[in-house]
GUTIMI-268156 format. One record per residue (C-alpha): residue in three letters; x, y, z negated. Coordinates in pm, whole numbers, plus 50000, padded with zeros to 5 digits. Each point is the difference from the previous one (the first is absolute). Layout:
BEGIN
AlaXYZ ...
END
This chain:
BEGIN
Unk548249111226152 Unk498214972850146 Unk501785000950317 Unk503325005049821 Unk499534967849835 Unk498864983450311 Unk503225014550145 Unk501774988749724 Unk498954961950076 Unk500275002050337 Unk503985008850018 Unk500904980349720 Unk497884966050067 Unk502135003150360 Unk503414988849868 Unk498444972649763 Unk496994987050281 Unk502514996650273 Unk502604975349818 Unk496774974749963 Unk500035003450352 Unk503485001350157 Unk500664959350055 Unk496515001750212 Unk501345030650188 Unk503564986050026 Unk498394965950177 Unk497555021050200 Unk502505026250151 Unk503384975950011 Unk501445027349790 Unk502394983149726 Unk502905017050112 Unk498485033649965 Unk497684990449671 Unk501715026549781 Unk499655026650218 Unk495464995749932 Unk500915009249650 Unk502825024450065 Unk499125020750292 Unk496555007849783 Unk502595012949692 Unk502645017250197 Unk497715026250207 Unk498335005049655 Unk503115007149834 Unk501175026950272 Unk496415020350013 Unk499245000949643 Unk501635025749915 Unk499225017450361 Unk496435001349899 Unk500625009449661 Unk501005036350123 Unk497505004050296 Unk497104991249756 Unk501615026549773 Unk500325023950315 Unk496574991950175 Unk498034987749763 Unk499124966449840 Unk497034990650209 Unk501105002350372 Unk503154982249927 Unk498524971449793 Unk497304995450254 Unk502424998550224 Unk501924971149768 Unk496924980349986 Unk499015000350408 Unk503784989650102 Unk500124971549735 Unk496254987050083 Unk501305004950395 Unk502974977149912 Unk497874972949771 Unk497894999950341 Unk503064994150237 Unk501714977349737 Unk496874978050055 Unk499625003050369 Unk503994994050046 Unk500394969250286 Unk504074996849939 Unk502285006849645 Unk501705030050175 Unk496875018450020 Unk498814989949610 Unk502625016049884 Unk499995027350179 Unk496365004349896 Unk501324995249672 Unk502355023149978 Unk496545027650155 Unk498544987049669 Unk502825012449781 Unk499795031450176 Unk496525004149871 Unk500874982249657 Unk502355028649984 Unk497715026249972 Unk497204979849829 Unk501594988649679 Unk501955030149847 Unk496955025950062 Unk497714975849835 Unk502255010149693 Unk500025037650105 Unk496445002050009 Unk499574985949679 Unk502095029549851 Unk498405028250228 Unk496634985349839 Unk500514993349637 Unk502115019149784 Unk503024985149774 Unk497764985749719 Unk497944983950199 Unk502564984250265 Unk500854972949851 Unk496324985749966 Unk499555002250351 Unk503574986350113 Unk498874971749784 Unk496874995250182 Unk502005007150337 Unk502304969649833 Unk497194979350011 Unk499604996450377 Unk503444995650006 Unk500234968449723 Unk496624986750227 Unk502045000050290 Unk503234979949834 Unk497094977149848 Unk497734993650297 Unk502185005350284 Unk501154963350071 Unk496744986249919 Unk498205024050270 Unk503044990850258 Unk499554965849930 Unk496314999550038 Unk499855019650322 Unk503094976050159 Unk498254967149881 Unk496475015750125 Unk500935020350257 Unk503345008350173 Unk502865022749895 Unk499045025850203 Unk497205004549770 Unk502765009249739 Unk500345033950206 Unk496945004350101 Unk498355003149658 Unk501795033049930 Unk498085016850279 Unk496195007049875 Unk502115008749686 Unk502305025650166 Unk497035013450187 Unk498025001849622 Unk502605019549827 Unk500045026650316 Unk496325003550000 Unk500165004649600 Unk503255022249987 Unk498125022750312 Unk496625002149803 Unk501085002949667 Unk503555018649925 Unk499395035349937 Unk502775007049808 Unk502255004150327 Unk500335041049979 Unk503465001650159 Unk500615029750263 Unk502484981250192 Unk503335016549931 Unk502054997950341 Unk502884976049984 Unk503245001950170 Unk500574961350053 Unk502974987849836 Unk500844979350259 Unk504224993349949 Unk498824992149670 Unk497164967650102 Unk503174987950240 Unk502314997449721 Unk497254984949747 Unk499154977050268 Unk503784989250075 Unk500034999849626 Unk497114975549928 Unk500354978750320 Unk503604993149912 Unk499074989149641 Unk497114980450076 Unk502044981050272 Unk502984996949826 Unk497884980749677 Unk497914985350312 Unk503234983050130 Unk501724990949649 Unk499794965349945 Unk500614994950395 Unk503315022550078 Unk501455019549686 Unk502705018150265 Unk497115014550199 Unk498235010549685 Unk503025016149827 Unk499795019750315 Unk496535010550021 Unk500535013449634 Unk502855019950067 Unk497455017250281 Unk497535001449756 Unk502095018549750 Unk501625022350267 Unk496225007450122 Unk498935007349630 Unk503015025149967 Unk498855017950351 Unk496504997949929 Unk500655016249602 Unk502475025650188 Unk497055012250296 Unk497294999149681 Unk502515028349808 Unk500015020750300 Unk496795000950214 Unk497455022149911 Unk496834972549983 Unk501544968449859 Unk498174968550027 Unk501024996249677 Unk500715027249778 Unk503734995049812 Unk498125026749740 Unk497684970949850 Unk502964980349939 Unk501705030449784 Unk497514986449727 Unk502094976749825 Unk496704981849883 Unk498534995750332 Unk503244985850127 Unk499744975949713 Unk496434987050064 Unk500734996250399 Unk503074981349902 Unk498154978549767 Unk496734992050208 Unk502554984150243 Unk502104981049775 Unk496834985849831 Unk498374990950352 Unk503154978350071 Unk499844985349664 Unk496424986950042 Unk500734979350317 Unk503024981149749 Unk496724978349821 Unk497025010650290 Unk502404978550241 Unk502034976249787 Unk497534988849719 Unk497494981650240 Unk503654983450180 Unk501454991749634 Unk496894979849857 Unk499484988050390 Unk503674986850067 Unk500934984749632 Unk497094997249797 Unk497704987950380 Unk496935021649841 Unk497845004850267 Unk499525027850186 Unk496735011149872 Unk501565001049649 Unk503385012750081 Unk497945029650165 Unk497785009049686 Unk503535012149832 Unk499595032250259 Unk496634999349900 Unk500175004849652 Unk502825026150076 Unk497215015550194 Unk497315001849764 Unk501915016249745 Unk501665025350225 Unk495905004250039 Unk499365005349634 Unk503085020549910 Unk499495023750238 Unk496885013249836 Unk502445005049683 Unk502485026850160 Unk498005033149959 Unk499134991049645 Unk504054989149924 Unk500935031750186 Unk497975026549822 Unk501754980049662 Unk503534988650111 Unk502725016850144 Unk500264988550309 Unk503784989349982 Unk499504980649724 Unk497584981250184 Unk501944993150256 Unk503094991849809 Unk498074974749753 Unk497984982650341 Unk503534994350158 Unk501544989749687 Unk497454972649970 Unk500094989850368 Unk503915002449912 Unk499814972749781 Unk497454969450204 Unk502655008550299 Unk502574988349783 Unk498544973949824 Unk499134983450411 Unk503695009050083 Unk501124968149788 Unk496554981549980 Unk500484966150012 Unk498604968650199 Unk497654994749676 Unk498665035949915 Unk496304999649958 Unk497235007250340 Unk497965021149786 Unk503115021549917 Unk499485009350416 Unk496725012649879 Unk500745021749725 Unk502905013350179 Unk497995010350307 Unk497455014049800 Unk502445020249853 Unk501585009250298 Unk496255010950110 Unk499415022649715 Unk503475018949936 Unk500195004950393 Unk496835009149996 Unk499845024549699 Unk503535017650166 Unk498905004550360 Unk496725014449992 Unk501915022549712 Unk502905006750286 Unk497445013550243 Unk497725023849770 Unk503695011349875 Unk501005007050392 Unk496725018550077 Unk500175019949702 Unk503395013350028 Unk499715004650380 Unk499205033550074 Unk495935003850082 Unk501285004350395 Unk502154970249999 Unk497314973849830 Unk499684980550332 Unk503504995950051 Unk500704991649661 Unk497214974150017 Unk501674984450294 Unk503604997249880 Unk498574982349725 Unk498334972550249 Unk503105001850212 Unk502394986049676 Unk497354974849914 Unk500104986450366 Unk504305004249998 Unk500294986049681 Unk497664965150103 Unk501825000550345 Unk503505005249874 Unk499984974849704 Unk498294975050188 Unk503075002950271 Unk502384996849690 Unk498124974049797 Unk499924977050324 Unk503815005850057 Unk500624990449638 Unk498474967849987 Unk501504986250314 Unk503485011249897 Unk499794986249617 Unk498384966950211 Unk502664999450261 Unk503115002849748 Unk498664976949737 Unk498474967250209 Unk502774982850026 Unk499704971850239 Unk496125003150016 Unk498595011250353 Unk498535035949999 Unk496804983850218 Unk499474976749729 Unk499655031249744 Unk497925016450283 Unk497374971349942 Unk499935001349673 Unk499365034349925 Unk497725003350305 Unk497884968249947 Unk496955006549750 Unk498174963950110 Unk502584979549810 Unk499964985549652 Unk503164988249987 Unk502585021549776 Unk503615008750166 Unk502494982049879 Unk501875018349686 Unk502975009550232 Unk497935015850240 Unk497495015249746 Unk503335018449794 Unk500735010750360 Unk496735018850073 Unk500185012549622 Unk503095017650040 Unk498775014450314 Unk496835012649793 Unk501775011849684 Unk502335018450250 Unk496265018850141 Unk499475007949656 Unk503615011549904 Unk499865024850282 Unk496475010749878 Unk501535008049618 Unk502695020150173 Unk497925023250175 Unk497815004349665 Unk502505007749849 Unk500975024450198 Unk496045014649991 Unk500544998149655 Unk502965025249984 Unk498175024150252 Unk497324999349770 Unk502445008849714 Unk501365032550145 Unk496135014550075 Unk499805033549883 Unk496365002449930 Unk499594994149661 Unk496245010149931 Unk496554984150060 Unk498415014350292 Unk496445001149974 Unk498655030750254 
END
């Protein structure tokens, strides 16, 4: 478990480490054209093997495959550190979501091949733990090794943990009794979820630059999902099985997990630039409103196998997105005057009904996964949390630049730019140009109560109307 945690840290601190980082890499490398690609190339390779290793590691056990995970990412955090040009950083980026991949679902698989259904919870809330340190610490560390060091150090630092968690994982896993089954590669099917995610993750990747060329990545996408659903139906060892998705319930808690991920990047990304841009809090403060979310995603975690063994779990879900349902709304028409520590208590309620309902969405998905398919099921549920940040990032962007481009009037787009990008400056926007970034952020927040809503009805039509507690 130690190494699990370890794990745990080491794949999540990467996303959160490396944006302290990126305007020393950026200088370094000469790579502000290609900037977005550090972040994205990382996310998009994870995407497409997630669910790849979620089958093998149900096929040939968990501990080759996550071993496996864990040398590939530590391999990329090395090259990522060693990289002389911004080409081959991302490339080495893209090795470490190759290994991130593997790494981060089967942390949650081996948690459910070692504790049984009571006990889950406890431990994902432990597991959460390394996760909330990471979201916490992660800019400080990035900061402190940039300042101290270099950037490179920002890779590098993964390695002696990468090489920890092997030595741990190869020493102290016994529960790995799997005769490996033989597998007929289901290789038509990774083509068509690769088209599938490449095309999606492009198409939100290109948004706010060239709508025509996304519209046309998502028709590929969609024609690629249709293919790739069509191949599952009909080849004998599906990559993913179409039968876990005949459970209405598990369907529901997939869909969920992903709409919720998007959700949290709505106040994760656009609290800190609302307090920032036209209230000019600082930096440091504007960032203890992810904090707090943070710290009581912490806490409520180690609530959800107590609320489960007393609460339906559709009710649970229903009342957490009703609530959420209702601080969306009230930010959709916030005002120029409504209160900074309102920020506060909305994030900290974002932390703890997001909280309470995801962890809930995965012991759901393992439990109603057939015992075969708890790998798999394990990584779909990683692969909509990483869709649903990617995606709704993509959108939320794309929003706020149309709502800002059809409502500034007269008032030059740079000038907005500076603004909303500038944290050094005391000096409010004018009220023109602070209604103009407002409308852009209520218009975030609209699109967030849309999709809760529509959580909210999936919730609704559930079937499982019982408490689980075994």
């Amino acid at each position: 478990m130690t190494a699990v945690f370890i794990a745990t840290f080491m794949t999540s601190v990467e996303v959160t480490i490396v944006t302290t980082a990126l305007p020393s890499i950026i200088s370094a490398l000469h790579g502000l054209a290609a900037q977005s690609w550090i972040m994205s190339a990382y996310l998009l390779t994870m995407a497409i093997t997630t669910p790849i290793y979620g089958k093998l590691a149900d096929s040939w056990g968990r501990r080759k495959i996550f071993q496996w995970g864990v040398v590939i990412f530590t391999l990329g955090s090395l090259l990522s550190g060693l990289a002389p040009k911004i080409e081959l950083l991302i490339a080495a980026r893209a090795l470490q979501g190759i290994g991130a991949g593997a790494v981060m679902p089967l942390t949650f698989t081996i948690i459910a091949d070692y504790y049984d259904f009571k006990e889950r919870a406890k431990v994902l809330a432990l597991n959460n733990t390394a996760w909330a340190l990471s979201a916490l610490i992660g800019p400080m560390i990035g900061g402190f090794l940039v300042d101290t060091l270099s950037w490179h150090w920002v890779f590098f630092v993964n390695v002696p943990l990468g090489i920890l968690v092997f030595i741990l994982i190869q020493v102290a896993y016994k529960k790995d009794n799997f005769t490996p089954q033989k597998l007929k590669i289901d290789i038509v099917g990774i083509a068509w979820l690769s088209v599938t995610l490449i095309s999606l993750l492009m198409g939100v990747e290109l948004l706010a630059k060239s709508l025509i060329y996304s519209l046309i990545l998502f028709v590929i996408a969609l024609i690629g999902l249709l293919l790739f659903i069509r191949t599952e139906k009909r080849v004998e060892d599906p990559i993913i099985a179409p039968k876990m998705f005949a459970n209405r319930t598990f369907t529901i808690q997939i869909a969920t997990t992903t709409i919720l991920s998007g959700v949290l990047m709505g106040y994760e990304v656009y609290f800190p630039i609302w307090l920032q841009s036209l209230y000019r809090v600082n930096a440091t403060n504007a960032g203890l409103v992810v904090t707090s979310s943070s710290v009581m995603w912490l806490i409520a975690s180690f609530f959800v196998g107590t609320i489960m063994s007393h609460f339906i779990p559709k009710k649970v879900s229903l009342i957490s997105v009703s609530i959420l349902l209702i601080s969306y709304i009230v930010l959709s028409f916030a005002s120029l005057q409504f209160p900074i520590w309102l920020f506060y208590v909305i994030a900290m309620i974002n932390g703890t009904c997001i909280g309470i309902v995801i962890n809930m969405n995965l012991i759901l998905a393992q439990h109603m996964a057939p015992p075969e398919m708890v790998g798999s099921a394990s990584s779909i549920v990683t692969l909509g949390r990483s869709l649903g940040q990617t995606v709704m990032s993509g959108i939320y962007g794309t929003v706020l630049n149309i709502i800002i481009n059809a409502t500034r009037g007269t008032i030059p787009f740079s000038k907005i730019n500076e603004i909303i990008s500038s944290t050094k400056s005391t000096v409010k926007p004018d009220p023109q140009m602070a209604q103009v970034i407002l409308n852009g952020l209520h218009g975030i927040y609209l699109s967030a109560t849309i999709i809760l809503i529509i959580c909210w009805i999936l919730n609704a039509f559930d079937p499982l109307k019982k408490i689980i507690d075994k």
